[in-house]
C-alpha positions in Angstrom: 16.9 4.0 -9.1 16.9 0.4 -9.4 15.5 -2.1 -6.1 16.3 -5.7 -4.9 14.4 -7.7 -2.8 15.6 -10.9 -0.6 12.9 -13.5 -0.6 12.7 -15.1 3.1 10.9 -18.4 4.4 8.8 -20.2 1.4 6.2 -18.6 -1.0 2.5 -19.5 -0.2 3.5 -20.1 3.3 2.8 -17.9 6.8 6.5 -17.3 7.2 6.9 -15.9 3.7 8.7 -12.4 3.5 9.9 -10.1 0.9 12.4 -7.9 2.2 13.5 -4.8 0.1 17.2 -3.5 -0.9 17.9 -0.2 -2.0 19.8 0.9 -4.9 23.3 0.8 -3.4 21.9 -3.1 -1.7 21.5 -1.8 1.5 18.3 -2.7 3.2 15.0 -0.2 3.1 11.3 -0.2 4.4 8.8 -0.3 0.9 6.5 1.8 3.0 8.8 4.5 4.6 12.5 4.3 2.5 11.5 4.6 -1.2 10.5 8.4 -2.4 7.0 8.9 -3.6 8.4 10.7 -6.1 11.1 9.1 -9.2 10.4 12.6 -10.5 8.7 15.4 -8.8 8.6 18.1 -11.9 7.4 15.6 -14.3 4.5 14.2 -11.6 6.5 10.9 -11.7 5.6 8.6 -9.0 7.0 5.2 -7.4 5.0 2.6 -7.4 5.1 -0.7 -4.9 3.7 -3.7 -7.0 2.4 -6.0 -3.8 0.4 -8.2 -6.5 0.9 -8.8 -10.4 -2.0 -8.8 -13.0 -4.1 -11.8 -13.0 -2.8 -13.4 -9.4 -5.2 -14.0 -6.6 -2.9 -14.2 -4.0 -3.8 -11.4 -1.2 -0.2 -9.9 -0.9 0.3 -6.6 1.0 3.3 -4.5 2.5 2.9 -5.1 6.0 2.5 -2.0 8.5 3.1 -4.2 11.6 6.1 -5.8 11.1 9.6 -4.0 11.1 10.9 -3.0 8.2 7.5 -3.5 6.5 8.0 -6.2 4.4 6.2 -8.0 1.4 3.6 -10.6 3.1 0.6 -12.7 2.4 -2.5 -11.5 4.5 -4.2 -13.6 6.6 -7.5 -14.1 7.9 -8.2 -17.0 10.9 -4.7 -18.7 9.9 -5.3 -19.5 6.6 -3.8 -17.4 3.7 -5.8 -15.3 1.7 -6.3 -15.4 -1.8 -8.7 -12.7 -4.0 -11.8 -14.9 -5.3 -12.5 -15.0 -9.1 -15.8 -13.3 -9.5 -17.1 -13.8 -12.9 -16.1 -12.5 -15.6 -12.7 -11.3 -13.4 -9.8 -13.0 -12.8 -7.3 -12.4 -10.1 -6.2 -9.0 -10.0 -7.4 -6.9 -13.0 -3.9 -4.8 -12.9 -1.3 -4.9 -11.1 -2.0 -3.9 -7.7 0.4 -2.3 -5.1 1.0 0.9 -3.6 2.8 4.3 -3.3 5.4 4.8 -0.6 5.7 7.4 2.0 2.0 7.7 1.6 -0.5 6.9 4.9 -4.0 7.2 4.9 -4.6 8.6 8.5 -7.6 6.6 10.5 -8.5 10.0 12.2 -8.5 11.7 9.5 -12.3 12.0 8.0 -13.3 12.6 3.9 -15.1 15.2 3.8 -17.7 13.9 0.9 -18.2 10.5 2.9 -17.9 10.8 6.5 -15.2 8.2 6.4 -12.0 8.0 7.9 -8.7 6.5 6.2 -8.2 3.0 6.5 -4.5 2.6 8.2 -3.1 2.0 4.8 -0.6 3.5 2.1 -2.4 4.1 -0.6 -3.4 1.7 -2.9 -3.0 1.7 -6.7 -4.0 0.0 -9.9 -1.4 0.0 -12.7 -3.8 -0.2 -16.0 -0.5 -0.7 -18.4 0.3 -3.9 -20.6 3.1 -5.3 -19.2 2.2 -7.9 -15.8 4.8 -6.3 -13.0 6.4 -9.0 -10.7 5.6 -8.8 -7.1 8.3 -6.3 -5.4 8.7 -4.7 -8.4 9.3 -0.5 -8.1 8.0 1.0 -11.1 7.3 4.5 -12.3 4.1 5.5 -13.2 1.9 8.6 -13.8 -1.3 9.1 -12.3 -4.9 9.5 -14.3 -7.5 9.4 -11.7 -8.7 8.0 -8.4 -12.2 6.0 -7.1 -13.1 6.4 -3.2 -13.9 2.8 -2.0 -15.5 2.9 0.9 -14.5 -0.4 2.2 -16.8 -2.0 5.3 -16.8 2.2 6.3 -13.3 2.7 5.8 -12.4 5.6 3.2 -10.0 3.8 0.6 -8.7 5.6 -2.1 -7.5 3.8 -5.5 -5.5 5.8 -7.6 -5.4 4.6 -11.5 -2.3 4.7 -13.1 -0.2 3.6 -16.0 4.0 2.8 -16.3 5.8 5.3 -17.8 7.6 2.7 -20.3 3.8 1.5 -21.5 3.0 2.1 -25.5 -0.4 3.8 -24.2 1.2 6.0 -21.8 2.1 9.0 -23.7 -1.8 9.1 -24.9 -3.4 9.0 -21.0 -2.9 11.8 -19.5 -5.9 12.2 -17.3 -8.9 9.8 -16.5 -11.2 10.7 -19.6 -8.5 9.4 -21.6 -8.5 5.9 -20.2 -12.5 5.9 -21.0 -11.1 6.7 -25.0 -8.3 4.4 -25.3 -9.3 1.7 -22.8 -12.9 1.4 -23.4 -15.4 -0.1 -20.3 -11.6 -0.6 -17.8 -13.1 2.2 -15.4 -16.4 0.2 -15.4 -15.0 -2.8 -15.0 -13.1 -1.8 -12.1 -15.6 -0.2 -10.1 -17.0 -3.3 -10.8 -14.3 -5.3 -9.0 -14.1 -3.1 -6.0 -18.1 -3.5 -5.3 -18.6 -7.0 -5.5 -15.3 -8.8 -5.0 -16.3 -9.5 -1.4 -19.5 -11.0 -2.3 -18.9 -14.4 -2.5 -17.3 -14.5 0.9 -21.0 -13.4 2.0 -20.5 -9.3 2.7 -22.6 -6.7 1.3 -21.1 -5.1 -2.2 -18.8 -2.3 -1.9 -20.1 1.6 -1.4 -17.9 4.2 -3.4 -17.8 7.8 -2.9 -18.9 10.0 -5.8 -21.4 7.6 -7.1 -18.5 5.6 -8.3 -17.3 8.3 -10.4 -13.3 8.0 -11.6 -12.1 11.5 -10.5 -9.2 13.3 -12.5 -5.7 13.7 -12.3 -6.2 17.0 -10.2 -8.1 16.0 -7.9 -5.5 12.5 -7.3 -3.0 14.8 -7.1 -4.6 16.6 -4.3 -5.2 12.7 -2.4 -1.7 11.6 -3.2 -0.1 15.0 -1.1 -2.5 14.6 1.4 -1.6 11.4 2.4 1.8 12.1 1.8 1.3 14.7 4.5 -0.2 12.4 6.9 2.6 9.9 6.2 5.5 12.9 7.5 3.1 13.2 10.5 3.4 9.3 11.1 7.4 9.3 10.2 8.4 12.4 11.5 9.7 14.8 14.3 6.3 15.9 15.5 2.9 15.2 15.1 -0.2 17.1 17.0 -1.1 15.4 20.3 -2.5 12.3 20.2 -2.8 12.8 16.3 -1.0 9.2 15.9 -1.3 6.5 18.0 2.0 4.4 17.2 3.8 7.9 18.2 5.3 7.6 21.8 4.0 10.8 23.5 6.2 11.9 26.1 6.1 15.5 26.8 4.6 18.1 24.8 5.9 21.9 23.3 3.0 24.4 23.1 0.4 22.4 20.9 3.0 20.1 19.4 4.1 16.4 21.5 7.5 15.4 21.9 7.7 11.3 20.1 10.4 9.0 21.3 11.3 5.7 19.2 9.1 2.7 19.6 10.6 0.2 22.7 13.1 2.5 24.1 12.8 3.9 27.8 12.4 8.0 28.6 13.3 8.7 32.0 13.4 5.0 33.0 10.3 4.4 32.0 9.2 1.9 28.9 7.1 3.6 26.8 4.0 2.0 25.0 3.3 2.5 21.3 0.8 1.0 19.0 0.8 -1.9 16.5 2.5 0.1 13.6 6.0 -0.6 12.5 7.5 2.9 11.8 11.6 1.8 11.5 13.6 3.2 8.8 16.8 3.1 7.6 17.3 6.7 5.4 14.1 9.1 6.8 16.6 12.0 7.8 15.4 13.6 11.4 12.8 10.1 12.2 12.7 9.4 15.3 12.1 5.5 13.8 15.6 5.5 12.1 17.8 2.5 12.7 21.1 1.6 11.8 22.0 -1.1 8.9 22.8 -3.5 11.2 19.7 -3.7 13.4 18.2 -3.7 9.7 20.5 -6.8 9.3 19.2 -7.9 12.5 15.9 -8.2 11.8 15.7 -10.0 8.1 17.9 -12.7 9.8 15.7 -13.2 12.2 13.0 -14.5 9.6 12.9 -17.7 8.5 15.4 -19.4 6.2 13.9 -19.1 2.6 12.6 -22.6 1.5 10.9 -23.7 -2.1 7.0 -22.4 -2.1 4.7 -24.6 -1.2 1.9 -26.2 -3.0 -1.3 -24.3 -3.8 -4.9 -25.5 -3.6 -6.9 -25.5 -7.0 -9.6 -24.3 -5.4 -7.7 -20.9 -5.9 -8.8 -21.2 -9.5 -12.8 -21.4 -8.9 -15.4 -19.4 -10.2 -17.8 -17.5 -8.3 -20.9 -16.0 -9.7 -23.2 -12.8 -7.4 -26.1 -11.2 -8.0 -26.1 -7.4 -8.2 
């Protein structure tokens, strides 16, 4: 299947967006609206790309927002961009995420005491080729690390594109150690200190650090695609989900209504995540093309992107 996006307000800026079309140009949520899967009996997954190889710009689908666009994060009103910690720069892959995957904030790891961070999960494509942002690509999966990010569980699942040269030789994570010598290293590496020059404590992992294998990814990738149905779907246990709208419950099982609208007369309250959809058969969140319409208009006029400070480009050197 082949994606569009529509670029809205100007690159760099706080008003950026990138929308997403599907493949007959209809509009979609990244998050909720593309499978997980391009192929399910050949473990072929869709992958998000939120930032290409080498970029520093901190781009991320955003949960809040209808329709979950493409956006820059933010921290105090400035944009964020990823420091260059010596000898890395930018992004070491390109860095994005798989769809229809969630990783539940009451749900607890079981080897780390630490619940999901509020996220899809993350992934870092390890191939050749540097992916533009809002690209969909297909990849296979080799292995996964357990950041444990300021006590946050937060999975990173290693993978390589399908189309790459080295992709019919990695099959699982030892692989990437023989064909990709000191990459795993170098990426644990990232993930522990690339907060360090903004004055936080390096990075914890799970494991030790260790890559675990394909299995074992597998086994992350369906539970989080589990806890993404819960967010998405029909029915979820009560009080499992906060940005559900309990409003009655069946045996051990809570009735959800769609965030905004009124049950009864009364306006229901949901939290801050954006769960509208435009193809999630039997979603509670499903809207129609032209409230989709609706809301991309509503964002501001694309523009030409605005200028970037060199400092984006400076070294930073830490101490482990």
């Amino acid at each position: 299947m082949s994606y569009s996006v529509t670029e809205r307000g100007c690159p760099n800026s706080l008003e950026y967006r990138m929308f997403f079309n599907g493949p007959n140009g209809n509009i979609i949520s990244p998050f909720h609206d593309i499978p997980l899967y391009a192929d399910a009996d050949k473990k072929i997954l869709n992958m998000v790309v939120e930032i290409p190889r080498w970029s520093n710009a901190k781009m991320e689908i955003n949960k809040e927002e209808k329709l979950n666009p493409i956006r820059q994060d933010v921290k105090k009103g400035a944009l964020r961009y990823v420091k260059n910690v010596f000898p890395h720069h930018g992004y070491i892959w390109n860095y994005g995420a798989f769809p229809q995957t969630w990783e539940d904030p009451d749900h607890t790891t079981e080897e780390t005491g630490t619940k999901g961070d509020k996220d899809p999960l993350d992934v870092c494509e390890i191939g050749y080729k540097v992916h533009p942002r809002g690209a969909v690509i297909q990849v296979k999966v080799l292995g996964t690390m357990c950041l444990v990010d300021e006590g946050e569980t937060d999975w990173k699942i290693i993978a390589i594109d399908v189309t790459d040269p080295l992709a019919k030789d990695l099959n699982d994570v030892d692989d990437v150690e023989r064909f990709m010598p000191g990459f795993l290293k170098a990426t644990n590496e990232w993930f522990a200190i690339y907060k360090m020059p903004d004055g936080k404590p390096k990075n914890n992992f799970g494991f030790n650090g260790e890559c675990k294998n394909r299995a074992f990814s597998e086994k992350v990738i369906k539970e989080c695609n589990e806890q993404w149905q819960r967010l998405i779907g029909k029915q979820v246990e009560c009080d499992d989900l906060a940005c559900y709208c309990l409003i009655g419950k069946q045996g051990n099982l809570a009735q959800v209504s769609l965030i905004g609208k009124q049950v009864n007369g009364k306006q229901v309250e949901c939290d801050d995540l954006a769960c509208e959809n435009t193809t999630v058969a039997g979603s509670p969140f499903k809207i129609e093309q032209g409230d989709a319409e609706a809301i991309v208009k509503k964002s501001a006029e694309p523009g030409s992107a605005k200028d970037i400070s060199d400092t984006v480009d400076k070294w930073y050197y830490v101490k482990l």
